[in-house]
C-alpha positions in Angstrom: 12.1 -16.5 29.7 11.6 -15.6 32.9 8.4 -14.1 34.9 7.6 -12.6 38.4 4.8 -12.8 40.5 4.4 -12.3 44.0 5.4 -15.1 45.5 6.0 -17.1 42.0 9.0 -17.1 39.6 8.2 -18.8 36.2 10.9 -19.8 34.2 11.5 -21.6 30.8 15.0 -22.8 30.0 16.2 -24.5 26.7 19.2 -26.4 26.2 20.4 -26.8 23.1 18.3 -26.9 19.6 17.5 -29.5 17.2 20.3 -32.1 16.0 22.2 -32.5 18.9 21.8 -32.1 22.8 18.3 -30.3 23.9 16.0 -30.2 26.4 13.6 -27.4 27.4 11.9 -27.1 30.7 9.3 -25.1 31.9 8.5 -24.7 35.7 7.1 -22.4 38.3 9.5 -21.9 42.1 6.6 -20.6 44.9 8.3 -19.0 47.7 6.8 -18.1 51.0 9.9 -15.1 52.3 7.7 -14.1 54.5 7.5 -17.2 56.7 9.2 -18.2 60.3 9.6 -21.9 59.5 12.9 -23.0 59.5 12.4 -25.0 56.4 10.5 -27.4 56.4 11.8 -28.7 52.7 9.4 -27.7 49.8 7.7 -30.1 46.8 8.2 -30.9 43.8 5.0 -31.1 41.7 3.8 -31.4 38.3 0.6 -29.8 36.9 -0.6 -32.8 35.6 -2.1 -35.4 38.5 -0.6 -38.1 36.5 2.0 -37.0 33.7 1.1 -38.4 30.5 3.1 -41.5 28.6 4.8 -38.4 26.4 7.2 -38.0 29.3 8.6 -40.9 30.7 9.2 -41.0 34.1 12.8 -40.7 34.4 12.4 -36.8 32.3 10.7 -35.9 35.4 13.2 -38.0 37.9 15.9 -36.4 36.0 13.8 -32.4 36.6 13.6 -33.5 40.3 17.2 -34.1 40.8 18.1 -31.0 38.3 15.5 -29.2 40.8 17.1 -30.5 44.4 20.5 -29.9 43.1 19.7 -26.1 42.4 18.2 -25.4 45.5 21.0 -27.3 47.2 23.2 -24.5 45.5 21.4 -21.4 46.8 22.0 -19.9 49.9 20.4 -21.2 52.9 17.8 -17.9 53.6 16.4 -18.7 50.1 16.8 -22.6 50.5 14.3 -21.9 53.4 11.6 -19.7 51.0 11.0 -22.6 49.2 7.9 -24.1 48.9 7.2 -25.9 45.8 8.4 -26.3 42.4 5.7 -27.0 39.7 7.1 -28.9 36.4 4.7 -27.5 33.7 6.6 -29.1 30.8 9.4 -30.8 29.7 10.2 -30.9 25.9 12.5 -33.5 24.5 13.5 -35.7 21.7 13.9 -39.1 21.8 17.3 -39.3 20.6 18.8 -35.8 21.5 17.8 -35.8 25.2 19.0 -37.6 28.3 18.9 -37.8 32.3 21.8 -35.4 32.2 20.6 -32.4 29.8 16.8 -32.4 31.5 18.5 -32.5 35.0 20.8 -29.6 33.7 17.9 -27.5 31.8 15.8 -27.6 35.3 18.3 -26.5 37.2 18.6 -23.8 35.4 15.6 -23.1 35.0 15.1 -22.5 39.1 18.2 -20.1 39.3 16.4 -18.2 36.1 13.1 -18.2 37.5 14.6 -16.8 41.3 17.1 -14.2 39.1 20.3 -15.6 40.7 23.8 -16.5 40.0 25.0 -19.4 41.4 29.0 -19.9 41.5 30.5 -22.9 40.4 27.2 -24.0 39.4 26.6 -26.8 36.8 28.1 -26.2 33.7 28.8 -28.3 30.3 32.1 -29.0 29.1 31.6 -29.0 25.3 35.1 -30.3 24.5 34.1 -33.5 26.5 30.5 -33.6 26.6 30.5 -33.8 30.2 27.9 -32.1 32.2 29.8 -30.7 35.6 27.5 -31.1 38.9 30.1 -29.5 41.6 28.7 -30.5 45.3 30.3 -27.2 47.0 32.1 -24.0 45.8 36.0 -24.3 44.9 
């Protein structure tokens, strides 16, 4: 799902369903196209002050690195519109769900929420199981 509003992209992105690899991860990318900074970095927030004991820590380490990585990817202009990233939820399953699928789902979930296409861009390798982070285009 994916939703526009000035200045705000809100996406939802779910990988894989019940019984094997899933995670689902809903966020909100604020951009600020308009300003002169030469980008100053953005933030990566959640919309709860302190997220609860129903998502462990390293689910929202794991969205933070999914996050970094996908901005990483985009091209510098929109790198630079960046402001914040708001996690509004992650949804996992104790045994289907690791580091690797939430950090996959979020950044996804920021290219979906900004409407782009990122080449080369993290993929999974179903014959392996491998989740595929390239660092630059090939």
């Amino acid at each position: 799902m994916r939703e526009s509003l000035p200045g705000k992209n809100r996406s939802t992105l779910r990988f894989g369903d019940s019984g094997g690899l899933f995670a689902d991860v809903s966020l909100v990318v604020t951009r600020d196209e308009s300003s002169e900074d030469e980008g100053s970095g953005f933030f990566i927030r959640t919309t709860e002050p302190y997220p609860s004991a129903d998502y462990p820590t390293t689910l929202y380490a794991s969205a933070a690195f999914g996050i970094s990585y996908a901005i990483e990817r985009l091209p510098l202009d929109q790198q630079k519109s960046i402001r914040s990233v708001t996690i509004d939820l992650i949804k996992h399953h104790p045994v289907d769900t690791n580091s690797l699928i939430v950090a996959f789902a979020a950044a996804n979930a920021v290219w979906n929420a900004l409407g782009v296409t990122i080449p080369n861009s993290s993929s999974f390798d179903e014959s392996s199981g491998a989740f595929i982070f390239p660092i630059q285009d090939s």
